[in-house]
C-alpha positions as CSV (number, residue, x, y, z in Angstrom):
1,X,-36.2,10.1,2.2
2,X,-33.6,10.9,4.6
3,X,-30.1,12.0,3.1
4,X,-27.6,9.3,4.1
5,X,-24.8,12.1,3.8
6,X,-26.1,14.5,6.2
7,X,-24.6,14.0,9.9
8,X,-27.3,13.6,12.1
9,X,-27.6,12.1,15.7
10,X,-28.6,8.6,16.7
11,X,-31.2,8.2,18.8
12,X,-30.4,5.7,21.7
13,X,-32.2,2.0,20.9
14,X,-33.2,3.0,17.0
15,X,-29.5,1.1,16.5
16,X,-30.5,-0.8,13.0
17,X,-30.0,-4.3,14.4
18,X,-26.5,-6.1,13.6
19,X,-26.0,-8.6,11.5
20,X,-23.6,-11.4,12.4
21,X,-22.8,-13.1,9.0
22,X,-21.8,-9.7,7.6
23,X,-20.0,-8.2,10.7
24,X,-17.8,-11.4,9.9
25,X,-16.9,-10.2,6.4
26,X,-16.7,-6.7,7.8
27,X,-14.5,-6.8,10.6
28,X,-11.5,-8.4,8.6
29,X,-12.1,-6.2,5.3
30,X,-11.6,-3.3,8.2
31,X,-8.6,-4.8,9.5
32,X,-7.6,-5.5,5.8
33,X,-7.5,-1.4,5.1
34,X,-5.9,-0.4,8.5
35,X,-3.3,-2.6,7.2
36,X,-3.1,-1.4,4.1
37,X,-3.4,2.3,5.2
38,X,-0.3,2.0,7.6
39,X,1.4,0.3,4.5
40,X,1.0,3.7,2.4
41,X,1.8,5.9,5.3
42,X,5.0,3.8,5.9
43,X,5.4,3.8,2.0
44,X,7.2,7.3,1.2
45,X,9.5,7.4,4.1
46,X,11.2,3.6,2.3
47,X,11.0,5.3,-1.0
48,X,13.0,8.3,0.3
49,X,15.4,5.9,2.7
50,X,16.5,3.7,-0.7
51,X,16.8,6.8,-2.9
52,X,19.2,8.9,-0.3
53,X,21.2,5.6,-0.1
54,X,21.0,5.0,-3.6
55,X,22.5,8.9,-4.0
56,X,25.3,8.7,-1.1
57,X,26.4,5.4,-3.5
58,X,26.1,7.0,-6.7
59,X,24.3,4.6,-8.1
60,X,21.4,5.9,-10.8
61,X,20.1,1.9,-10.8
62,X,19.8,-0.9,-8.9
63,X,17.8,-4.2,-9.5
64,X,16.8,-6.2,-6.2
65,X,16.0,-10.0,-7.0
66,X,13.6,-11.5,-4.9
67,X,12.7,-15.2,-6.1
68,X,11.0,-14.6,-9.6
69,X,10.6,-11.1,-9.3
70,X,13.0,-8.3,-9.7
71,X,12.7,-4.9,-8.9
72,X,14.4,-2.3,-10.9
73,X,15.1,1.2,-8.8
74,X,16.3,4.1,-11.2
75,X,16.8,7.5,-9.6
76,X,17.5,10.8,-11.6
77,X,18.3,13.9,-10.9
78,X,15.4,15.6,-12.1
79,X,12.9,13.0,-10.9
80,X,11.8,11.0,-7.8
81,X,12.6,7.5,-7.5
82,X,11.0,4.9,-9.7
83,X,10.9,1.3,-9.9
84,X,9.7,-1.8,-12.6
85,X,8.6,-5.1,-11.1
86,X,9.4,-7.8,-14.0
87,X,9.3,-11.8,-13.4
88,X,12.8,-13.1,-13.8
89,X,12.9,-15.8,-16.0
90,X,14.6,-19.2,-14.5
91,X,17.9,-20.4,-16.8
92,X,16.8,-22.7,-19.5
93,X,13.5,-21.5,-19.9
């Protein structure tokens, strides 16, 4: 049995033959994790952006509402920026 792992050239028209129902679900899972990649790569350079600002302001925390969600950003000296996502709870409930 061939070892799936090892690199090793195709030879032109022993393609396996495509197979449209799942290059459907394929091709948008793909675009799916190029999203998602850019996401993380964009990720730290935020992170760093809110806790300079949150530095230059002097604040240590800051809690960003957002509907029903709040996010809770806490910055210490000794350690990188962190946050809590919590559900805010309406008035009255």
């Amino acid at each position: 049995m061939a070892d799936p792992n090892r690199n090793q050239q195709q030879i032109p028209g022993a393609e396996l033959p495509s197979v449209a129902e799942l290059d459907e679900l394929i091709a948008p899972y793909i675009s799916v994790i190029d999203e998602r990649q850019q996401l993380q790569n964009r990720e730290p350079e935020l992170k760093a952006a809110i806790d300079a600002r949150m530095k230059n302001l002097d604040k240590e925390f800051y809690s960003f509402v957002d509907g029903a969600v709040a996010y809770d950003f806490k910055r210490s000296t000794t350690e990188k920026l962190s946050f809590k996502r919590r559900t805010v709870q309406e008035p009255g409930e």
